[in-house]
PyMOL commands that place a pseudoatom at each C-alpha (Angstrom):
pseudoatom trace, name=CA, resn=UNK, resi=1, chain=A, elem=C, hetatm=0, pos=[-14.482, -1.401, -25.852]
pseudoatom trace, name=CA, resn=UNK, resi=2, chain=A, elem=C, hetatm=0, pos=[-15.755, -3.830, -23.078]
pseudoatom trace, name=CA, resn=UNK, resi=3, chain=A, elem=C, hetatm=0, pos=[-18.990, -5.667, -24.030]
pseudoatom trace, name=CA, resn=UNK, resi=4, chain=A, elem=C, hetatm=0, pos=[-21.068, -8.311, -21.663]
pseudoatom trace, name=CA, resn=UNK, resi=5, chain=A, elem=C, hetatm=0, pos=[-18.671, -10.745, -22.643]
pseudoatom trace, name=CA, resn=UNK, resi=6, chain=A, elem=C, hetatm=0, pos=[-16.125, -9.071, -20.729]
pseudoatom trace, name=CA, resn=UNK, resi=7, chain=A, elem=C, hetatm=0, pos=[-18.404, -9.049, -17.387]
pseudoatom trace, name=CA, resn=UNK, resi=8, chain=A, elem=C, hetatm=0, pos=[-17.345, -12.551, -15.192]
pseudoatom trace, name=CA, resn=UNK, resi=9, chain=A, elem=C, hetatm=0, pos=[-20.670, -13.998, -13.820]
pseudoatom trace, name=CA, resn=UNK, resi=10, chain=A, elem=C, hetatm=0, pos=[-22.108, -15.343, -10.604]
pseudoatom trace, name=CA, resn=UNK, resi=11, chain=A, elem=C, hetatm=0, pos=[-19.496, -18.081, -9.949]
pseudoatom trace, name=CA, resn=UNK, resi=12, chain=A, elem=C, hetatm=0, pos=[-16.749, -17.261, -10.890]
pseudoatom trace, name=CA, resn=UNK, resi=13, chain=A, elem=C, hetatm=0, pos=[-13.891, -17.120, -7.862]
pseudoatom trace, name=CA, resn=UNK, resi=14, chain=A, elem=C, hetatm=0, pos=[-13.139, -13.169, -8.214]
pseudoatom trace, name=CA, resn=UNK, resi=15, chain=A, elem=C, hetatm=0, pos=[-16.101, -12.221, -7.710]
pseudoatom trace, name=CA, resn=UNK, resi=16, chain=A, elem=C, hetatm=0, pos=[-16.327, -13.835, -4.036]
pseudoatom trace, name=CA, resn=UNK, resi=17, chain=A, elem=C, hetatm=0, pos=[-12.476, -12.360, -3.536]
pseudoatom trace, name=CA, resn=UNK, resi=18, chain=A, elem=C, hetatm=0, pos=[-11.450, -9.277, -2.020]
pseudoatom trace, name=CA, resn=UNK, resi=19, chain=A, elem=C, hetatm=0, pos=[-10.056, -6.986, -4.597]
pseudoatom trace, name=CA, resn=UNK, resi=20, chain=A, elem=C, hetatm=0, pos=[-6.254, -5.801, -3.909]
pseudoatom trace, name=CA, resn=UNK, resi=21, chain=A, elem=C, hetatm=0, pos=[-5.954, -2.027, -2.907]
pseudoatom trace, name=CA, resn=UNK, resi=22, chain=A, elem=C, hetatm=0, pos=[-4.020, 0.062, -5.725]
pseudoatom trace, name=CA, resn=UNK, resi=23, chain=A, elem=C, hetatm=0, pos=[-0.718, 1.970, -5.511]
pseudoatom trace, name=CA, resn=UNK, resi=24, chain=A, elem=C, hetatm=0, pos=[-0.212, 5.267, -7.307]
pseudoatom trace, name=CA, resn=UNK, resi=25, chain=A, elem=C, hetatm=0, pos=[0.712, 6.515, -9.358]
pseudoatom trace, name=CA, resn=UNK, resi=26, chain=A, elem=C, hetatm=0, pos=[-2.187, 4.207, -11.232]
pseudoatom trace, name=CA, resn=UNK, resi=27, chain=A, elem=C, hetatm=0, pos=[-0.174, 1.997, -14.354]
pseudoatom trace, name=CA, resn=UNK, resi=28, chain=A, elem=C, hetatm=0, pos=[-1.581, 2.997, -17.924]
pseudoatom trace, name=CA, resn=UNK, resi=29, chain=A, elem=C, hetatm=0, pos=[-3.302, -0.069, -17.621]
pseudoatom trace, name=CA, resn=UNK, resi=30, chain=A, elem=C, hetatm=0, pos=[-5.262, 0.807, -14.353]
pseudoatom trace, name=CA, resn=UNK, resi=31, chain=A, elem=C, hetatm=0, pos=[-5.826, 4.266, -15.985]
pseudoatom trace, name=CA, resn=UNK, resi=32, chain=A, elem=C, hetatm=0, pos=[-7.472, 2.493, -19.376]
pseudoatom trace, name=CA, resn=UNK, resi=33, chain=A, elem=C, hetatm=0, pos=[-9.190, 0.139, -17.248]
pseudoatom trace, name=CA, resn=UNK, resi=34, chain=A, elem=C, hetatm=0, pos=[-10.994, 2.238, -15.386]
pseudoatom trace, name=CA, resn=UNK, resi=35, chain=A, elem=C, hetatm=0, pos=[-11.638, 4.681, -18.633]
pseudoatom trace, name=CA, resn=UNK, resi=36, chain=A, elem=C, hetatm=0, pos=[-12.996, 1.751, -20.279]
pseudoatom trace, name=CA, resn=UNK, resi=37, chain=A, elem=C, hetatm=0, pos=[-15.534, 1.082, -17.472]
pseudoatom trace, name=CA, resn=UNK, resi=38, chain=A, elem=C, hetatm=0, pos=[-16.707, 4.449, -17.734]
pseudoatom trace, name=CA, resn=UNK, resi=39, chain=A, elem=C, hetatm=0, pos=[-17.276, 4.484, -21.307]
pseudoatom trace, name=CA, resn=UNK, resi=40, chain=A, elem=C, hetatm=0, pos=[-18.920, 0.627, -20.930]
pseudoatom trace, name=CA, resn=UNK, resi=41, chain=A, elem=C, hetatm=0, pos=[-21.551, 2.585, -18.760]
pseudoatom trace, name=CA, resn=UNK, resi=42, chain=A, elem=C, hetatm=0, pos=[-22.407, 5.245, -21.067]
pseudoatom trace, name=CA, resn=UNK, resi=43, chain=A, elem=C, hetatm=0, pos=[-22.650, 2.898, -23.971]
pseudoatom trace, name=CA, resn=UNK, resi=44, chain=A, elem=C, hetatm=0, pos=[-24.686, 0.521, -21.769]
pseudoatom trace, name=CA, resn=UNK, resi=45, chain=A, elem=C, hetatm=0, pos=[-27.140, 3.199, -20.984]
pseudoatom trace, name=CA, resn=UNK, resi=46, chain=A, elem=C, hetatm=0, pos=[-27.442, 4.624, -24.906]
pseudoatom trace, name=CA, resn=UNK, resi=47, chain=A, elem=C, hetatm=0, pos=[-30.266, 2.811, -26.394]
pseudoatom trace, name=CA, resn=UNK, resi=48, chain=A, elem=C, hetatm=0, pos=[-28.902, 2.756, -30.055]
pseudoatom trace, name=CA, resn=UNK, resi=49, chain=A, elem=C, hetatm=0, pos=[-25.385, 1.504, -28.508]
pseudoatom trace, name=CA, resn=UNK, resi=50, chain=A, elem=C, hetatm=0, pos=[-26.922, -0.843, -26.041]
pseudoatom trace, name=CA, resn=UNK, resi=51, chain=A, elem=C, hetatm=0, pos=[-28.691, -2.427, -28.909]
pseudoatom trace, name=CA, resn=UNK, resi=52, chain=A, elem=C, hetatm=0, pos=[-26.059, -2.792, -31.345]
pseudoatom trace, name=CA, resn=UNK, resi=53, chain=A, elem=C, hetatm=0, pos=[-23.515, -4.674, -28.835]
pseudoatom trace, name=CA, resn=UNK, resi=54, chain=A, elem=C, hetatm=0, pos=[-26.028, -6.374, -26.437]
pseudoatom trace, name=CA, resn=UNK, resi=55, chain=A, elem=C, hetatm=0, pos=[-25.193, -4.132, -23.467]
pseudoatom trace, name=CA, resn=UNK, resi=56, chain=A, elem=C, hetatm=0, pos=[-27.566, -4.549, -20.367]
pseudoatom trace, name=CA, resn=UNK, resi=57, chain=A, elem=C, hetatm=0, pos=[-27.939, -1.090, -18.571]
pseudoatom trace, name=CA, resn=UNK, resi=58, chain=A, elem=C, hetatm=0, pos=[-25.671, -0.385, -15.554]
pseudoatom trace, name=CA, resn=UNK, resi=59, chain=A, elem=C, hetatm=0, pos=[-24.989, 2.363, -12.961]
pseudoatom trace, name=CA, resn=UNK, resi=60, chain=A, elem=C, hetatm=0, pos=[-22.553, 0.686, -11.887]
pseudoatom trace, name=CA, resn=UNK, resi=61, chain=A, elem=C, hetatm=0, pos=[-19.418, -1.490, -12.628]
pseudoatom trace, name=CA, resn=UNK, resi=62, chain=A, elem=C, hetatm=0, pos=[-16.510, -2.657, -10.338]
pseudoatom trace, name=CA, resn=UNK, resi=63, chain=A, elem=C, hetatm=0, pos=[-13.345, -3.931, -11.769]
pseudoatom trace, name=CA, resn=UNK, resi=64, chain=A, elem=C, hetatm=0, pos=[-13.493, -7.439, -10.239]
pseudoatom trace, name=CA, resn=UNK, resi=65, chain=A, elem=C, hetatm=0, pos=[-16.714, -7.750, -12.756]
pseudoatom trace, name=CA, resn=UNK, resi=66, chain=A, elem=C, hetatm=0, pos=[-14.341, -7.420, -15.604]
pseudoatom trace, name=CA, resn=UNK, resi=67, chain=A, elem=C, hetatm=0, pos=[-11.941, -9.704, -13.757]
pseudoatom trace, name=CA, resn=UNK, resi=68, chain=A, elem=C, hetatm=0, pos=[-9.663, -7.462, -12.411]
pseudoatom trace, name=CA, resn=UNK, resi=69, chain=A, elem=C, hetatm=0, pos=[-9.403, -7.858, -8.850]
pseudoatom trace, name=CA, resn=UNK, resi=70, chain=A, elem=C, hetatm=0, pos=[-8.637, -4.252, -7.620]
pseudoatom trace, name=CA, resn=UNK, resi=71, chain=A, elem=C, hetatm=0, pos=[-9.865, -1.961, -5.493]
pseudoatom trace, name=CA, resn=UNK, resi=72, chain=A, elem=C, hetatm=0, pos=[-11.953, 0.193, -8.090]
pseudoatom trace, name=CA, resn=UNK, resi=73, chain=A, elem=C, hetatm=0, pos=[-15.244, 1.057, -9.781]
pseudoatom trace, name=CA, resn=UNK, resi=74, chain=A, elem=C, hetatm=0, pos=[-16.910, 3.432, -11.940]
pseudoatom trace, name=CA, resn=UNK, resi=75, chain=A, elem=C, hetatm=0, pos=[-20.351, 5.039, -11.769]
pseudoatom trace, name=CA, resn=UNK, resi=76, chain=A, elem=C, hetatm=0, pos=[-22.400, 7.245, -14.248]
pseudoatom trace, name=CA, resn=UNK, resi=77, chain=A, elem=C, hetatm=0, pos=[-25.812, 8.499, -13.145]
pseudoatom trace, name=CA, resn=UNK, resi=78, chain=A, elem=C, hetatm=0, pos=[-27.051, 10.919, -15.112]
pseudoatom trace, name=CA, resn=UNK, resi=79, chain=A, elem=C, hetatm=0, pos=[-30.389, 11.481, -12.746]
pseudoatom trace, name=CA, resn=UNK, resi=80, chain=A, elem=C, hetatm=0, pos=[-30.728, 9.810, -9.435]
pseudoatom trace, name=CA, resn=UNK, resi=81, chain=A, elem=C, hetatm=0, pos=[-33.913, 10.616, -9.077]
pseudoatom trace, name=CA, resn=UNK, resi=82, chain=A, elem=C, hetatm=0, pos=[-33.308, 13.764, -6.982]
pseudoatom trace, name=CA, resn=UNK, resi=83, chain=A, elem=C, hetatm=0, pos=[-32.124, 16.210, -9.960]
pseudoatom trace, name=CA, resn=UNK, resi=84, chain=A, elem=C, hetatm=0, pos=[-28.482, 15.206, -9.109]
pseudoatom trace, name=CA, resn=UNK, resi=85, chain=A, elem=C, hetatm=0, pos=[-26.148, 13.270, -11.488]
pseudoatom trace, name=CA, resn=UNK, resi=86, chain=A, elem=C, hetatm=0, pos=[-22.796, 11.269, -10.848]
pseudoatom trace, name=CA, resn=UNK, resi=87, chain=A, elem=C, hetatm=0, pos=[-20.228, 10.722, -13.425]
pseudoatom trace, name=CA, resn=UNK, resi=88, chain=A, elem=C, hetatm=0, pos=[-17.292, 9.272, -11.371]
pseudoatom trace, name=CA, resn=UNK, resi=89, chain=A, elem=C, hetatm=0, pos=[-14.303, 6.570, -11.321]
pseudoatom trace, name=CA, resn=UNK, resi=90, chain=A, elem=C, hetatm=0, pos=[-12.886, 5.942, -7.722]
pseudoatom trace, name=CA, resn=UNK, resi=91, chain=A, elem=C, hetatm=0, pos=[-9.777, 3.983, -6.519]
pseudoatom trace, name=CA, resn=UNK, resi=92, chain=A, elem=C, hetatm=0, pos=[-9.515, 2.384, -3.137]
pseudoatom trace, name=CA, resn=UNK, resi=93, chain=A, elem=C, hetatm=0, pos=[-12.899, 3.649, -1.935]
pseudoatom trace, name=CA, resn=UNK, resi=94, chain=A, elem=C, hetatm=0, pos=[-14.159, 3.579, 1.610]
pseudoatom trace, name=CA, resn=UNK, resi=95, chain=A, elem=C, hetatm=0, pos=[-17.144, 4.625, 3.317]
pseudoatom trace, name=CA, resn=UNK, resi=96, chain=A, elem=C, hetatm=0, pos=[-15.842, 6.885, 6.531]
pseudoatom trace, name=CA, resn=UNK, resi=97, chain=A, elem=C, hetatm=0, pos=[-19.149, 7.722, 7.626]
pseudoatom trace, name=CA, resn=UNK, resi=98, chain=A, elem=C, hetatm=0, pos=[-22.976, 6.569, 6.887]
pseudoatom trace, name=CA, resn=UNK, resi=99, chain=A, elem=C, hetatm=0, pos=[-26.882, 6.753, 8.356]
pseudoatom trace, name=CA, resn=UNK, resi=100, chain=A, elem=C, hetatm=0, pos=[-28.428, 4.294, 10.955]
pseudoatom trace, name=CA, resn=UNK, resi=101, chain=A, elem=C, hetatm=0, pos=[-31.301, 4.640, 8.855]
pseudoatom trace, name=CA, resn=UNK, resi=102, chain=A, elem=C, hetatm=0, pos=[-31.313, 1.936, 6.223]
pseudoatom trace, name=CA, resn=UNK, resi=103, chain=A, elem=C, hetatm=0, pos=[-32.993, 2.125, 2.353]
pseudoatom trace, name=CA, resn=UNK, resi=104, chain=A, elem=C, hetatm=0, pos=[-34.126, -0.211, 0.144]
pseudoatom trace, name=CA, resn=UNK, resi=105, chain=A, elem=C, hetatm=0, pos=[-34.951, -0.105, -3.923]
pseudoatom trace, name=CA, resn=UNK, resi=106, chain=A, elem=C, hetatm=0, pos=[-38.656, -1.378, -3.423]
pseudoatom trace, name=CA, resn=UNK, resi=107, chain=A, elem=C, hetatm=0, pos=[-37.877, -3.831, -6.845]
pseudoatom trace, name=CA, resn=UNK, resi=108, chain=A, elem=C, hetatm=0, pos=[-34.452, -5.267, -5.336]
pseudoatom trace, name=CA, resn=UNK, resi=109, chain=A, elem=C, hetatm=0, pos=[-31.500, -4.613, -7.255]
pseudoatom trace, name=CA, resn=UNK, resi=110, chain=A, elem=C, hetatm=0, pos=[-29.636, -6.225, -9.595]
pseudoatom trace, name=CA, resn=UNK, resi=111, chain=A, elem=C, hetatm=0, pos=[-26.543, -6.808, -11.247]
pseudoatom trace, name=CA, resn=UNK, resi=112, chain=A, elem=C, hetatm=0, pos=[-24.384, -6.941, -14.656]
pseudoatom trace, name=CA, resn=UNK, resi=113, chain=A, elem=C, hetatm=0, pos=[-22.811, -9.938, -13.180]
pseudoatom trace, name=CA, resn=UNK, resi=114, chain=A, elem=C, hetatm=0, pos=[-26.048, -11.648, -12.075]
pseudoatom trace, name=CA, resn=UNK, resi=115, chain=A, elem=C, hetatm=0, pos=[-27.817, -13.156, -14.858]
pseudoatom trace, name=CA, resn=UNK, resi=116, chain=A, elem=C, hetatm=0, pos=[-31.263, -14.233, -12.888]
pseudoatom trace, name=CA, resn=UNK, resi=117, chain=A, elem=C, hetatm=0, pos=[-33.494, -12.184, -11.551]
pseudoatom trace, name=CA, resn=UNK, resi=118, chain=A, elem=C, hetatm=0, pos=[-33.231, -12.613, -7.779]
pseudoatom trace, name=CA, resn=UNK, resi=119, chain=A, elem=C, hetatm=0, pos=[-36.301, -11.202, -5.784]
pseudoatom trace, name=CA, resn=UNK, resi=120, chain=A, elem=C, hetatm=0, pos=[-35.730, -9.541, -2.237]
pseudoatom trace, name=CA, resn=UNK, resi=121, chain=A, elem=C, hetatm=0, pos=[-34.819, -6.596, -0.779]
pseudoatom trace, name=CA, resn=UNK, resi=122, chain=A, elem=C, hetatm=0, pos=[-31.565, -5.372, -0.033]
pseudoatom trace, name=CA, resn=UNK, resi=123, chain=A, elem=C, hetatm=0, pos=[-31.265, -3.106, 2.623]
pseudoatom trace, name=CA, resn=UNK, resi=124, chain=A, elem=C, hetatm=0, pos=[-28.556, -0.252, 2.809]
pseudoatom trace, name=CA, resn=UNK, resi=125, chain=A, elem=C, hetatm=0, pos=[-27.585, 3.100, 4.607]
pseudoatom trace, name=CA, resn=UNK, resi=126, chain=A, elem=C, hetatm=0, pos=[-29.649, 5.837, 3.150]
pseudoatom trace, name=CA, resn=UNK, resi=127, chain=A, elem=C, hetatm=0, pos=[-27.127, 8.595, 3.642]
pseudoatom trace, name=CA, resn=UNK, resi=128, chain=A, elem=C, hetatm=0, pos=[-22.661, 7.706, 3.577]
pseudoatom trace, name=CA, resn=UNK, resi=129, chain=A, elem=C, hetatm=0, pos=[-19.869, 9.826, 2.874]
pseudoatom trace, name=CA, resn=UNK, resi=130, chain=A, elem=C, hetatm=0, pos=[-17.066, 8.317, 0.638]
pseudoatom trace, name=CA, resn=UNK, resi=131, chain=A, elem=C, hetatm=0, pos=[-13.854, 8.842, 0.563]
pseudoatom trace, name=CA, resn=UNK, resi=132, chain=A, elem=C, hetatm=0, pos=[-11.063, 8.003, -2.123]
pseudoatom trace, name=CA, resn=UNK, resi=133, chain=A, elem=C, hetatm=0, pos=[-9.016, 8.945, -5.023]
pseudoatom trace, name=CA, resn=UNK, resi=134, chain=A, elem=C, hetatm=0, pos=[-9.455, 9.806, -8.759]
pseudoatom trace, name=CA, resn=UNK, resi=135, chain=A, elem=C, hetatm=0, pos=[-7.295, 8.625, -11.954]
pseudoatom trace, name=CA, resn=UNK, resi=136, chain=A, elem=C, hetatm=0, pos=[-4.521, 11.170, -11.102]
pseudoatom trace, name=CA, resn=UNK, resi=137, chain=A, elem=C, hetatm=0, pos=[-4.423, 9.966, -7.459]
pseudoatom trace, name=CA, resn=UNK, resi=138, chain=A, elem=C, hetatm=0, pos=[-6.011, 13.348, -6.302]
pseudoatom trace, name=CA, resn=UNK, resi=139, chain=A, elem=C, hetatm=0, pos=[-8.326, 12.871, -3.231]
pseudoatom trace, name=CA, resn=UNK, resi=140, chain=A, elem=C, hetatm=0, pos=[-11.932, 12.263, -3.980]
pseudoatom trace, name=CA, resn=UNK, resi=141, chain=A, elem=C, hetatm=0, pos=[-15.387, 12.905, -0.512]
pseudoatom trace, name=CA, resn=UNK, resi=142, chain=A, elem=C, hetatm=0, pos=[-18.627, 12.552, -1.816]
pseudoatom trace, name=CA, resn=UNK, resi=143, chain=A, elem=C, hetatm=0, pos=[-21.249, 12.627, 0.431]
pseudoatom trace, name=CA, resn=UNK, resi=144, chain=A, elem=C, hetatm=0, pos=[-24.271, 10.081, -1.239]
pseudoatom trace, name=CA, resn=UNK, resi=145, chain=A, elem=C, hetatm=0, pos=[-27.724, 9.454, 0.003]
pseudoatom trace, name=CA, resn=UNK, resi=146, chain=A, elem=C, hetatm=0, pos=[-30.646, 7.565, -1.754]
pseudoatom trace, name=CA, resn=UNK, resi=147, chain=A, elem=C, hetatm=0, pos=[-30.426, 5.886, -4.985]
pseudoatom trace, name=CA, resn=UNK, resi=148, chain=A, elem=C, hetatm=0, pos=[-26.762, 7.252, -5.345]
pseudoatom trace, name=CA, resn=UNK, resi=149, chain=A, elem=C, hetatm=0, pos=[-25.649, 5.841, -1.862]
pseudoatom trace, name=CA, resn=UNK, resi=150, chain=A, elem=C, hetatm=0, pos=[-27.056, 2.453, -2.652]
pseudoatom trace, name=CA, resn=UNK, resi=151, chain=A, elem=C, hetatm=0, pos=[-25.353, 2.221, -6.075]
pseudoatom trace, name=CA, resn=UNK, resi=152, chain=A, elem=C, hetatm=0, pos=[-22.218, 2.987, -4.462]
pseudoatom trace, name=CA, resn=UNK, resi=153, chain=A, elem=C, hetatm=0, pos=[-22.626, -0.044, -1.785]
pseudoatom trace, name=CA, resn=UNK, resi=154, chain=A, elem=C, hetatm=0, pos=[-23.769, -2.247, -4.023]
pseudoatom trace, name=CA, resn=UNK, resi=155, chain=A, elem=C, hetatm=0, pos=[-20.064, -1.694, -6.173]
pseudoatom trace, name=CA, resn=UNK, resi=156, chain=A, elem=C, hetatm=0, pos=[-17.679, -1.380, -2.685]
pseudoatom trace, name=CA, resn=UNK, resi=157, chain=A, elem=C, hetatm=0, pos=[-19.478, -4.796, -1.743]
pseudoatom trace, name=CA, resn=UNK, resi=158, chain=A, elem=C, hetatm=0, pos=[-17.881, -5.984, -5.418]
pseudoatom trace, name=CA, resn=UNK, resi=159, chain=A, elem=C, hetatm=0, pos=[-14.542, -5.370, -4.015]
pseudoatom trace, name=CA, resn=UNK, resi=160, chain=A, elem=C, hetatm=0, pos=[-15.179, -7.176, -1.017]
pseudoatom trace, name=CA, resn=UNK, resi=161, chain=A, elem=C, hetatm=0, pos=[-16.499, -10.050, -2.528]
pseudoatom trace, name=CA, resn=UNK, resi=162, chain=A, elem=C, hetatm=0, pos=[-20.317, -9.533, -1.436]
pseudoatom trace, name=CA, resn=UNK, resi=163, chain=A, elem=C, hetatm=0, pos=[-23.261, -9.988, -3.882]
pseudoatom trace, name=CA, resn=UNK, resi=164, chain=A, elem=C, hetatm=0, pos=[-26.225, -7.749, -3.555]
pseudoatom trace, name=CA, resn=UNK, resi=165, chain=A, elem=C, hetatm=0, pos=[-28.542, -11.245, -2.829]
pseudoatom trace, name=CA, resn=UNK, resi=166, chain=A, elem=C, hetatm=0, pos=[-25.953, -12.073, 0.419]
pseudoatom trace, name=CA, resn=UNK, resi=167, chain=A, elem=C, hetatm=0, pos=[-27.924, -9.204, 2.085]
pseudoatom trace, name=CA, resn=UNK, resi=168, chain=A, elem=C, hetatm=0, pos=[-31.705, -10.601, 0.961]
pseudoatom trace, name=CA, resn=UNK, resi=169, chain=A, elem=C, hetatm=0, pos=[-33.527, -11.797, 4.133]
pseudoatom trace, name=CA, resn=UNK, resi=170, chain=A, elem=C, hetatm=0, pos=[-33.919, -15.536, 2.945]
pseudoatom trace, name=CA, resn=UNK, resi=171, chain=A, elem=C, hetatm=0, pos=[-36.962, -15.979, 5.341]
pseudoatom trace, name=CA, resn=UNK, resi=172, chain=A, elem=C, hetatm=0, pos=[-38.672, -12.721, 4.800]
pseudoatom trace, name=CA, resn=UNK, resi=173, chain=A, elem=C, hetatm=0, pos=[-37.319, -11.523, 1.571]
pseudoatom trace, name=CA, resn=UNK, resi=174, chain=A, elem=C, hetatm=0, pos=[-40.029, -9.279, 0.417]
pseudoatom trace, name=CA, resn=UNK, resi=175, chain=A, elem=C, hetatm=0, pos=[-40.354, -7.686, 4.477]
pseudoatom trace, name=CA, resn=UNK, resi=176, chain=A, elem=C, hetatm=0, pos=[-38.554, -4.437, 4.678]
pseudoatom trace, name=CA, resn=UNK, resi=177, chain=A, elem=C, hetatm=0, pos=[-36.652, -3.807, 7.830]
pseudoatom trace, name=CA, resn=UNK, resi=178, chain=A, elem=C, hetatm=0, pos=[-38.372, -1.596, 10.235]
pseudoatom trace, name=CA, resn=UNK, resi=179, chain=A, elem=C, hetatm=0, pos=[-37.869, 2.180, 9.893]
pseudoatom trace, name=CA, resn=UNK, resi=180, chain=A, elem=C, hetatm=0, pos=[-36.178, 1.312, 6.243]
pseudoatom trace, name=CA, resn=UNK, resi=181, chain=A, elem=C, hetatm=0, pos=[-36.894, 3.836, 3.673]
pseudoatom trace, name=CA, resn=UNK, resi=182, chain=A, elem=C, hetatm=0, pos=[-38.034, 3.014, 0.372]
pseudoatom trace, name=CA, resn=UNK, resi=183, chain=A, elem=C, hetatm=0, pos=[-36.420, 4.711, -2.580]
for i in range(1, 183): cmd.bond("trace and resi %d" % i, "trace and resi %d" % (i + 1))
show_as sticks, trace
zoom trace
């Protein structure tokens, strides 16, 4: 079971890498891997679980977090806000389309492998469409706006060795973009 101490922090090299697209058929490894990030979700997000190993809440977890530096994450969302919930692992994602409108989370975001709160908005496309493959290397289009949308950026940036603070405004953090949506 993966626990916080298996989440790299905010210096350490893979998380400024870019993470190594996969071949398939996925290794058992790959397979547990990304099974394991899954399940570190759902535990992180049960309060009797999150309690009893230390588990901060994510959405969200990429596999260079756990120090694996491949093109993958996971995601469980069980309400985005909009009625609609996401329960997914994806290998060698990609967005193929997205909005010129941007978004924003109106308290910044954060991140498992961010210990400090770092204030500033991060500004995203509202609306993409994502394309990749599951586990069994069957083809995976999702089409994300919102909270969902910005959840998935924040983890692709993981595999491109971006931080969510790399997009904060450093001279008008708080200012949202013009024509930016809050969500």
């Amino acid at each position: 079971m993966l626990t916080m101490k298996d989440i790299i922090r905010d210096g350490h090299p893979t998380l400024r890498q870019r993470a190594n697209e996969v071949e398939f058929p996925l290794t058992e490894e790959e397979r547990q891997t990304l099974l394991d990030m899954q399940t570190f979700l759902k535990n992180s997000q049960d309060p009797e679980i999150a309690e009893k190993y230390q588990l901060r809440s994510g959405v969200g977890l990429a596999a260079p977090q756990i120090n694996v530096p491949k093109r993958m994450f996971a995601v469980y969302l069980p309400d985005d806000g909009e009625g609609r919930s996401y329960d997914f692992a994806i290998v060698n994602p990609k967005i193929v389309s997205h909005s010129v409108q941007d978004a924003y989370l109106p308290t910044g975001e954060g991140c498992l492998s961010v210990d400090e709160d770092i204030p500033g908005l991060v500004h995203r496309h509202y609306r993409i469409k994502l394309k990749g493959y599951d586990i069994d290397g069957n083809e995976i289009n999702l089409r994300l706006k919102g909270y969902a949308a910005i959840v998935v950026q924040h983890e692709l940036d993981h595999l491109n060795g971006v931080l969510f603070y790399d997009h904060i405004d450093q001279d008008h953090p708080l200012q949202p973009k013009k024509g930016a949506m809050e969500v």
